[in-house]
C-alpha positions as CSV (number, residue, x, y, z in Angstrom):
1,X,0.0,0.0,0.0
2,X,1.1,3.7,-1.0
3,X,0.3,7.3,0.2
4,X,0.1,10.4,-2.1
5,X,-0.3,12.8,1.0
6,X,-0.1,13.7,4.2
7,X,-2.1,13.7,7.1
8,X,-2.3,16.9,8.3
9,X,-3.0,17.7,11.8
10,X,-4.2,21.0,13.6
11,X,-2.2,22.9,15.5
12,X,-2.8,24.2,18.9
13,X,-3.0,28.0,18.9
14,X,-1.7,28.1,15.7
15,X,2.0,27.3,17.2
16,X,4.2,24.4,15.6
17,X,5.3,23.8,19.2
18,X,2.0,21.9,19.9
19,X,3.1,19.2,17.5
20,X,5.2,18.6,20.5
21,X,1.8,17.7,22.1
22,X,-0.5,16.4,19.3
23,X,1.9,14.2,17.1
24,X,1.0,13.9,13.4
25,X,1.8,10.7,11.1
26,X,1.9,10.1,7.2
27,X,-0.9,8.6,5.8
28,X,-1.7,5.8,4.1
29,X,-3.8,5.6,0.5
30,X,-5.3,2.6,1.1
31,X,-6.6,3.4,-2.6
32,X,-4.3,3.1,-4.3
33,X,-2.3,0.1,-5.3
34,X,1.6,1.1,-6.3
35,X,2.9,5.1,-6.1
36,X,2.7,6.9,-9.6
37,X,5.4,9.0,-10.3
38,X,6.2,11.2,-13.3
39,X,10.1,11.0,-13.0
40,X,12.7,8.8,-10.8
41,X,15.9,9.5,-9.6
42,X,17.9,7.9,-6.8
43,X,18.0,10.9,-4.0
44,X,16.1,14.3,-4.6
45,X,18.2,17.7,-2.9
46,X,15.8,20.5,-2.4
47,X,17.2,23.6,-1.6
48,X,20.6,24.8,-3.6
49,X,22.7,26.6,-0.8
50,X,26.0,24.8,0.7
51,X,24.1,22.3,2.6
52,X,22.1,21.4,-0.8
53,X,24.9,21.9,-3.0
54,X,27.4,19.4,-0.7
55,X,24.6,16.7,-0.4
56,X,24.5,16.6,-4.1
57,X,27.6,16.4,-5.0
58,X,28.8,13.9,-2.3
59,X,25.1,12.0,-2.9
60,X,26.8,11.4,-6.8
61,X,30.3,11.1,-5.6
62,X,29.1,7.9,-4.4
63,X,27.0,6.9,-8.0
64,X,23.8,8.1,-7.1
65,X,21.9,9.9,-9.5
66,X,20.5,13.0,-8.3
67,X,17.9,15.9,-8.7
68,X,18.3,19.2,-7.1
69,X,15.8,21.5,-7.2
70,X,15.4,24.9,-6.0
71,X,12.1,26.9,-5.9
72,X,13.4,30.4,-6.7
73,X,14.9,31.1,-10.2
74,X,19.0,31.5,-9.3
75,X,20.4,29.1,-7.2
76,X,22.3,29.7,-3.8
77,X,19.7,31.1,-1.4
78,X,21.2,32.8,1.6
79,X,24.2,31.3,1.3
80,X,25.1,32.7,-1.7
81,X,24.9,36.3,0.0
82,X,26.8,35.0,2.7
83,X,30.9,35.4,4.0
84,X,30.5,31.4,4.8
85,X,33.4,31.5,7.3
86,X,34.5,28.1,7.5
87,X,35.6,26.6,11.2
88,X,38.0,24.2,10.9
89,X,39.3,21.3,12.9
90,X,42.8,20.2,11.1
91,X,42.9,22.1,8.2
92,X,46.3,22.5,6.3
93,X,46.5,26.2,7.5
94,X,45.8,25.2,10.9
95,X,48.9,22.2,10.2
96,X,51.3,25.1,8.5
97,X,51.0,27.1,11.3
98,X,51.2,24.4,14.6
99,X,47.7,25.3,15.8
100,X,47.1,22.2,18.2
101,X,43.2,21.8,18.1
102,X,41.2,19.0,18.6
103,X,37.3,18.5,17.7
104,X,36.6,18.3,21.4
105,X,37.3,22.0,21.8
106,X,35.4,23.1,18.8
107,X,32.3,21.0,20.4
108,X,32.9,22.9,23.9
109,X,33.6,25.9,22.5
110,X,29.8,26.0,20.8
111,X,28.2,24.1,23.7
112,X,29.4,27.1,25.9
113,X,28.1,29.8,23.5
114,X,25.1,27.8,23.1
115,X,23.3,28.7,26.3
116,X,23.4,24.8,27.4
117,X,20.8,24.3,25.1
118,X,23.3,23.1,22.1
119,X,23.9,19.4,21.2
120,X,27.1,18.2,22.4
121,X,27.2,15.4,20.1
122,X,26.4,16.7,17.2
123,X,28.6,19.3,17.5
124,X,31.6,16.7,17.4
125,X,29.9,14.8,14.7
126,X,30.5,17.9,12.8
127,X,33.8,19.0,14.1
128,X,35.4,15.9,13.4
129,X,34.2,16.1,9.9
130,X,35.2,19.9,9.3
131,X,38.9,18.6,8.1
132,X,37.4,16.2,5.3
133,X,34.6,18.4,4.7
134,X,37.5,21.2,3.8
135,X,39.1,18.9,1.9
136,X,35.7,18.2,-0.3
137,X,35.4,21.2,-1.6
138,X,38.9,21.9,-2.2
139,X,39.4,19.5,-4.4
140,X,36.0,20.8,-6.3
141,X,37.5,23.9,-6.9
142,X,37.1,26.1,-3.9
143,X,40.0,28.6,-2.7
144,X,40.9,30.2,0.6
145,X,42.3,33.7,1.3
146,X,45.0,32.2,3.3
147,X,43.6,33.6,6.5
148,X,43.1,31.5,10.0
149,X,40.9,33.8,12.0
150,X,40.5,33.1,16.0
151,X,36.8,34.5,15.8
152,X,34.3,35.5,19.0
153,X,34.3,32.2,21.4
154,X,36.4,30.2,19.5
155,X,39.7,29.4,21.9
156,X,41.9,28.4,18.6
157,X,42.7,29.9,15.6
158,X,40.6,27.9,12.9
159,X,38.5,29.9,10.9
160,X,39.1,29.9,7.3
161,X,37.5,32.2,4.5
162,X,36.9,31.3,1.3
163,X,37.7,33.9,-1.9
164,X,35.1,35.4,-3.0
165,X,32.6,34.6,0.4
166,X,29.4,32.4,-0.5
167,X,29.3,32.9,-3.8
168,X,33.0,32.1,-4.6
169,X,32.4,28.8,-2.9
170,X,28.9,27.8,-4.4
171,X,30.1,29.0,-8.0
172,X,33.5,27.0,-7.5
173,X,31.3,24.0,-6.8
174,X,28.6,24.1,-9.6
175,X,31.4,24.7,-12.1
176,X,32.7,21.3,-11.1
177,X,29.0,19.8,-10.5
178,X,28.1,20.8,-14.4
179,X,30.8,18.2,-15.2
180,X,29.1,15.5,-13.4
181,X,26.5,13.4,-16.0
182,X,24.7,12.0,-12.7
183,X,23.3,15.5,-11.0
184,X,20.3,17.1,-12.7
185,X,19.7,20.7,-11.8
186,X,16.6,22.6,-12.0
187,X,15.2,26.0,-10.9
188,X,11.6,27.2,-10.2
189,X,10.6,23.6,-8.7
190,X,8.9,24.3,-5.2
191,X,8.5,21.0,-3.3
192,X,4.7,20.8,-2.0
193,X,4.6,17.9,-0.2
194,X,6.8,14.4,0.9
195,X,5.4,11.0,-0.1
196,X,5.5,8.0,1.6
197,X,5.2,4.6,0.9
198,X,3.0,2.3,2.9
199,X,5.8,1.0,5.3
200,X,6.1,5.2,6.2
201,X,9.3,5.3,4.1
202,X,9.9,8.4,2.3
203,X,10.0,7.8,-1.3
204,X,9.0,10.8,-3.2
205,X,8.2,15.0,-3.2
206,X,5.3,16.1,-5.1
207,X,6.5,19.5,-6.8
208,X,5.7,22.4,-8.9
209,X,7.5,22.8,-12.0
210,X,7.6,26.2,-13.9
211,X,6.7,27.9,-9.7
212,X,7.6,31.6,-9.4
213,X,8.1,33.0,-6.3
214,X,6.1,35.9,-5.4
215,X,6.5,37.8,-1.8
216,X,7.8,35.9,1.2
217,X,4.5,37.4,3.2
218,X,1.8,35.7,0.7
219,X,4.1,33.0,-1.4
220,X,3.4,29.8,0.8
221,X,-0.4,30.0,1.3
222,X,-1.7,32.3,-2.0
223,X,1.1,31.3,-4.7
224,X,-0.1,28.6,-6.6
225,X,1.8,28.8,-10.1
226,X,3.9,25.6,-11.5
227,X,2.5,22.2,-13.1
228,X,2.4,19.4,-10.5
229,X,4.7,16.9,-10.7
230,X,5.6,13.6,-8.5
231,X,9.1,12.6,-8.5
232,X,10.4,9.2,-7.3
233,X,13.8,9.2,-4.9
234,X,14.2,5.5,-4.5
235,X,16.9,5.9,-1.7
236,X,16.2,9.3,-0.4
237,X,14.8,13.1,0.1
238,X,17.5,15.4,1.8
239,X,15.5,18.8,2.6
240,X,18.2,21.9,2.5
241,X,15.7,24.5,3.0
242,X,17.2,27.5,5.0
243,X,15.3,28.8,7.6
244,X,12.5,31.1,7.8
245,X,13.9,35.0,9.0
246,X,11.8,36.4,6.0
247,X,8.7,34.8,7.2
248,X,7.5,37.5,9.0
249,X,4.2,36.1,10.1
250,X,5.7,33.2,11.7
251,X,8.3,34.4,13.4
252,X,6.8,37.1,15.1
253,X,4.1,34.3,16.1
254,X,7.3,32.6,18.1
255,X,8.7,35.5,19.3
256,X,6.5,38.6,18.7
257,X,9.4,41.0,18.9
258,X,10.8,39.8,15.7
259,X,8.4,41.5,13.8
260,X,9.9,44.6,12.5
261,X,13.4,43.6,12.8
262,X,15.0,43.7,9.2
263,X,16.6,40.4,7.3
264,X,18.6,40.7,4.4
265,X,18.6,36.7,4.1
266,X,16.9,35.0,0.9
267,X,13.6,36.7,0.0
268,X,12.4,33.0,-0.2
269,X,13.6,32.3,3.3
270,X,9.9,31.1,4.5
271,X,8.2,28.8,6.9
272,X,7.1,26.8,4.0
273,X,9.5,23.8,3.8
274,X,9.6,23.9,7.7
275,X,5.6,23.2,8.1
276,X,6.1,20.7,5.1
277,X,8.2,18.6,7.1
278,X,6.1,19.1,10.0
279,X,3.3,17.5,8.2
280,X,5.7,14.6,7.5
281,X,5.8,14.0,11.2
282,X,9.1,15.1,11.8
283,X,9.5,17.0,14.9
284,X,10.4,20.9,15.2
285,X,12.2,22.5,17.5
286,X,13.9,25.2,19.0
287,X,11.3,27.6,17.0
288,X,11.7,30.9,19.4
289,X,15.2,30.8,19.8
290,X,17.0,33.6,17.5
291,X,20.3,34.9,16.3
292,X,21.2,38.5,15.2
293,X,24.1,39.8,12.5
294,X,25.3,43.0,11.9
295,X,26.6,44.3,8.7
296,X,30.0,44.4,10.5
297,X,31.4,41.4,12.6
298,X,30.4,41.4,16.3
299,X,33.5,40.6,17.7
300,X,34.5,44.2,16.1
301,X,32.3,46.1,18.1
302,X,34.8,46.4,21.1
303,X,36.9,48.6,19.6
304,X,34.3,51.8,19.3
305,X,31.7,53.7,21.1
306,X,27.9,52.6,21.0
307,X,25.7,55.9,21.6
308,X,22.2,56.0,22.1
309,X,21.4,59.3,19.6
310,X,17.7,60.6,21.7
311,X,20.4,61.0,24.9
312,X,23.9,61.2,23.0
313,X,25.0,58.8,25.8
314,X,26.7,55.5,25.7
315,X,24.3,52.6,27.2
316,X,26.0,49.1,26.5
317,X,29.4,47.1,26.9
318,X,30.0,46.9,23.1
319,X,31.7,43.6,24.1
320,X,28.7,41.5,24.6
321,X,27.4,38.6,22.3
322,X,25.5,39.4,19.4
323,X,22.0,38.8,20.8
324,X,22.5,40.8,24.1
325,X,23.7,43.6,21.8
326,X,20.5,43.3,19.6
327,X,18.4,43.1,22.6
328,X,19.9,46.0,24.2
329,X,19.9,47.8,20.8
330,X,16.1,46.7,20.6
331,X,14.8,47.9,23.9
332,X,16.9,51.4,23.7
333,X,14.5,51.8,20.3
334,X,11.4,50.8,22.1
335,X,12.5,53.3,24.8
336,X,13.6,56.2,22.7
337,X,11.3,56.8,19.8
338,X,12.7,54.3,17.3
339,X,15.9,56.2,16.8
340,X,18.5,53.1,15.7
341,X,21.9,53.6,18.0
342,X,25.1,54.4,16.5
343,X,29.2,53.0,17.1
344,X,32.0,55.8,16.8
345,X,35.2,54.6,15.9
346,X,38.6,56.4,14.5
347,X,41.3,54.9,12.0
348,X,43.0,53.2,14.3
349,X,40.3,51.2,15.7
350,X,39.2,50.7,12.0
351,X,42.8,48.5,12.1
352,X,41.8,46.5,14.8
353,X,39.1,44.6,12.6
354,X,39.2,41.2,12.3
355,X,37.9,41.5,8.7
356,X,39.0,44.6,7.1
357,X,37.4,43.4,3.5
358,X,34.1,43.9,5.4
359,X,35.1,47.7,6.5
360,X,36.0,48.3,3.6
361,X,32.1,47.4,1.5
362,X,30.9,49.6,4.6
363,X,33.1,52.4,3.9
364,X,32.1,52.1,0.1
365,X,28.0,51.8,0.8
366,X,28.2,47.8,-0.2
367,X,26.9,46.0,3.2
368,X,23.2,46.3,2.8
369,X,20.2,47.7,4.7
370,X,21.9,50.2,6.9
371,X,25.4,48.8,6.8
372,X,27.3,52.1,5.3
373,X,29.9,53.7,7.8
374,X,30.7,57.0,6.9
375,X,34.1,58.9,7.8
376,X,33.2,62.6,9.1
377,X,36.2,65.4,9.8
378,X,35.3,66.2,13.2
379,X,32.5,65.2,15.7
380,X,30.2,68.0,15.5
381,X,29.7,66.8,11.6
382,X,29.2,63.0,13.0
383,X,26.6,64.7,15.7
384,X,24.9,66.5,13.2
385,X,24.1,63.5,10.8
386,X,23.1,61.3,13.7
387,X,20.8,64.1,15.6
388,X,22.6,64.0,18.8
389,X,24.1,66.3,20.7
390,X,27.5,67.0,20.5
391,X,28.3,68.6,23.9
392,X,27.0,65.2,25.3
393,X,28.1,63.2,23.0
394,X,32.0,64.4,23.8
395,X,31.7,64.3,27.4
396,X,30.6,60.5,26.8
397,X,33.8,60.3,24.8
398,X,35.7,61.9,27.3
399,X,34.8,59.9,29.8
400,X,35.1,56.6,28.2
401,X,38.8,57.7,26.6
402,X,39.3,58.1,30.5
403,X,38.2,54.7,31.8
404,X,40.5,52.9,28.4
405,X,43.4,54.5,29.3
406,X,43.2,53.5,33.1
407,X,42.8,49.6,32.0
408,X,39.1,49.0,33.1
409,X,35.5,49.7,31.3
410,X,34.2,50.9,35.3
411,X,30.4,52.2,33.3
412,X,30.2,48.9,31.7
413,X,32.8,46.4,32.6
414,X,33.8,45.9,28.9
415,X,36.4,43.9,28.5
416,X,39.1,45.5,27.2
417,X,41.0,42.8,24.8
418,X,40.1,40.5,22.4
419,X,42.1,38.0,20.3
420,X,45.7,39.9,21.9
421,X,44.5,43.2,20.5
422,X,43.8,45.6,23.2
423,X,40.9,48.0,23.2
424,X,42.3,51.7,22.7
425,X,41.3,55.1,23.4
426,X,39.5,57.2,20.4
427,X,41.0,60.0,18.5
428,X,38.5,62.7,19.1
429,X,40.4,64.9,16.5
430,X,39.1,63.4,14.0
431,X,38.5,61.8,11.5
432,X,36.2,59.8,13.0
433,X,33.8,56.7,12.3
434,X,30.1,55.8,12.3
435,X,27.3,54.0,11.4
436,X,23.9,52.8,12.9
437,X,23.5,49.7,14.3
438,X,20.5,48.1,13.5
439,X,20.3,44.0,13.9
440,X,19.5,42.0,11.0
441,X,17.8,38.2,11.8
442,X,19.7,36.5,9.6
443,X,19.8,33.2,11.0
444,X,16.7,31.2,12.4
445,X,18.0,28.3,15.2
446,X,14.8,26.1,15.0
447,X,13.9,23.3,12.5
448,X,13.6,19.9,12.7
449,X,14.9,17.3,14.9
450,X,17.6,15.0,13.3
451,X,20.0,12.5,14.1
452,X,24.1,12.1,13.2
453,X,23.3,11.3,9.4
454,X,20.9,14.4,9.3
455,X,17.7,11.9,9.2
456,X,14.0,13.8,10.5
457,X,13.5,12.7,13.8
458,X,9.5,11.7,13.8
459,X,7.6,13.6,16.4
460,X,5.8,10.4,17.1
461,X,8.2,7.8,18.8
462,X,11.3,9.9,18.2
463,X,12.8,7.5,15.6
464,X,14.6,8.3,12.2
465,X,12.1,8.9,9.7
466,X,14.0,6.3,6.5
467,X,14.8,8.0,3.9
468,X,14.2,11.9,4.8
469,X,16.8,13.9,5.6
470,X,17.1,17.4,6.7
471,X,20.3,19.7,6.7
472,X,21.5,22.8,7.1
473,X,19.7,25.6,8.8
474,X,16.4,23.8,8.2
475,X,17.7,21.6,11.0
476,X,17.5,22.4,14.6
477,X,18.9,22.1,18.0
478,X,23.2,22.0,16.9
479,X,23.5,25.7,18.4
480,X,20.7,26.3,20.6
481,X,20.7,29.8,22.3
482,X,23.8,31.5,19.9
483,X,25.4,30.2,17.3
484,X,29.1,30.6,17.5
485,X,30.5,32.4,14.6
486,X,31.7,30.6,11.4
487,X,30.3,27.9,12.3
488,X,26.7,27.5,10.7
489,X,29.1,27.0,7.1
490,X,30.6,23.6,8.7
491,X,27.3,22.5,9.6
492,X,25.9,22.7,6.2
493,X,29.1,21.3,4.7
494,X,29.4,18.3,6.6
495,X,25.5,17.2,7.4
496,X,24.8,18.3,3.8
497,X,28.2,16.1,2.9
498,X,27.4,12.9,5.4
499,X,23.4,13.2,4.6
500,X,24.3,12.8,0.7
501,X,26.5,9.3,1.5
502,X,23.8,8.0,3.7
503,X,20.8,8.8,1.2
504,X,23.2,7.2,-1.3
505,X,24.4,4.1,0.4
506,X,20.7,3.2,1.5
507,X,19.0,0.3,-1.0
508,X,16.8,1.3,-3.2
509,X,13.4,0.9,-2.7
């Protein structure tokens, strides 16, 4: 016996947390006889970002023949817009330059960051596959600056950049992927719905070919473009969705604060896939945790001055993790009118960066929604564009110059180094720094519950679901509270990576 859909199941208060509570199962077509499909291939991708684009290509490394399919009309999603830093356990620059690191530390070091609400185990899954995961992709084509970065939380040096950021890597890899005769590739497919066979196997997606994406706020429930289509995967369906920061809607339905915050992820990064594999009984989780960016890197917030513009006075340690900042940043908006904060900094402080490329597509208006710093001669100019006052705001300076130079932050308790780079006094002669800082959700921590192979985890007895994977940021639990930075790359590399073997090595069904 087969089944062509789903059973779907209500949700209690409209939440995806009470699956938790209600459970929901495949169903069975007792109707019909044997599943009817318009196409076959051996494992079907959907989504074409790092995690999609490694399960492919290590799905038909091992002979498989695959179809990825990706439902907006260039492939890449966020990752393609992203710097993909790349942490590393026993990578050749890490060898070169004597770095002892072990995958042990790389697990702790995200379990601490995490909140204790990470995955321990998972995390050393992955760390211990960051090494063979580099090597992948190296020998497909991609290139590294040269650069080992020690990056916020991490206690080694081991993250490596790629030339050319996400899309350097992704375009690196589907150069070498259009010389593979076993991958097919194909745009505007949105998958609708997983199939099952009558053993709850997952054997199938029912699509839309010739789909075009509309608006992330009305795409999932009003788009109904494309020409339906069942596709056979007779050993497996890896999802490598994203996440959802764009759905507005549902993430504010999580965590109503997240409703105005900007994204500058994938317009098609929606709840869609997510409540897909939800109604596949796989089981979600970690849906109202979050995780800020900011045009430029947190860990480079130390070296300037944060200044709320309604009072011209600093408020925050500029030190802090990325989603205290954001929260802080947040609640000085709710408290002031809506007027976004802003970071002073001078040249030297501009040296201190840990990435310098990135100051740089600031300086030259290149870093998206409010991500342009802008050099002023003198800080009643910087005062002036901002709306604060300038008397206040150079006592604040003052003051803080003060507290630098005497070795403690005694307003804030900032610390006052970071990766053997000390935190220095400001140049108030100018010229000087600035730019607002307004958080960006660009990363979503929930998704679905999965195993060491990346296989769903059913809501219902909290066993692998055979033959459905999920990878990448459409997975959740790895990172729990914060993810550590550079390190959302190596998960899609190597659960996207050990997800395509599995699918591949499973018997066909």
């Amino acid at each position: 016996m087969t089944t062509s859909a789903l059973k779907r199941r209500s949700f209690l208060q409209g939440s995806l947390l009470a699956a938790a509570v209600i459970g929901s199962t495949p169903a069975v077509a007792a109707e019909a006889a044997k599943p009817k499909f318009d196409e076959s291939f051996d494992v079907i991708v959907v989504g074409s970002g790092i995690a999609g684009t490694m399960a492919a290509l290590s799905a038909a490394d091992k002979g498989a023949n695959v179809l990825m399919i990706e439902k907006m009309s260039r492939l890449g999603g966020t990752s393609r817009i992203s710097g993909l830093n790349f942490a590393c356990v026993g990578s050749p620059a890490q060898k070169a330059k004597g770095v002892k690191d072990t995958s042990e530390q790389l697990a702790s070091d995200m379990y601490k960051v995490s909140g204790n609400m990470g995955d321990y185990e998972k995390a050393l899954e992955m760390a211990k596959n960051t090494a063979r995961a580099e090597a992948f992709m190296t020998q497909r084509g991609v290139k590294w600056d040269g650069r080992l970065l020690k990056l916020g939380g991490h206690s080694q040096p081991r993250v490596l950049v790629s030339e050319g950021d996400g899309a350097g890597l992704l375009n690196a890899l589907w150069t070498y992927m259009k010389g593979l005769k076993n991958v097919t590739v194909r745009t505007h497919v949105k998958a609708d719905e997983v199939l099952f066979n009558d053993k709850g196997v997952a054997v199938g997606v029912k699509v839309r070919e010739k789909y075009f994406f509309d608006t992330p706020e009305t795409d999932d429930n009003e788009n109904k473009t494309g020409v339906e289509k069942r596709i056979e995967a007779k050993k497996g369906v890896i999802f490598a969705t994203g996440g959802y920061a764009r759905d507005k809607a549902f993430r504010s339905s999580e965590v109503p604060f997240l409703a105005g915050v900007a994204t500058t992820t994938n317009p098609g990064a929606t709840a869609g896939a997510l409540k897909i594999l939800v109604n596949a009984g796989a089981q979600p989780m970690h849906l109202s945790l979050f995780r800020f960016a900011y045009p430029l890197p947190t860990e480079d917030m130390i070296w300037g001055m944060m200044v709320d513009p309604a009072t011209g006075r600093r408020f925050i340690n500029e030190g802090l993790t990325r989603n205290a900042l954001a929260q802080a940043v947040l609640l000085k908006r709710l408290q002031n009118g809506d007027k976004k904060p802003f970071i002073i900094y001078d040249e030297k402080s501009l040296g201190k960066f840990h990435n310098l490329n990135r100051v740089q597509r600031s300086l030259n208006g290149l870093n998206g929604i409010d991500g342009t710093m802008v050099k002023y001669d003198n800080l009643s100019e910087l005062c002036k564009a901002f709306g604060a006052d300038p008397k206040v705001v150079e006592d604040e300076l003052v003051k803080y110059n003060a507290m630098i130079t005497e070795g403690k932050d005694a307003q804030f308790d900032k610390p006052l180094e970071r990766s053997g780079r000390k935190v220095e006094a400001l140049d108030l002669k100018g010229p000087l720094f600035a730019m607002v800082i307004n958080p960006r959700l660009n990363y979503t921590p929930g998704g679905i519950r999965t195993d060491l192979q990346g296989r769903a985890i059913a809501l219902k007895d909290g066993k692998p679901i055979e033959g459905l994977y999920v990878v990448g940021e459409a997975s959740g639990g790895l990172h729990g509270q914060e993810r550590m930075t550079g390190c959302s790359m190596p998960e899609c590399a190597v659960f996207g990576m050990i997800a395509g073997e599995s699918a591949a090595q499973r018997k066909s069904i």
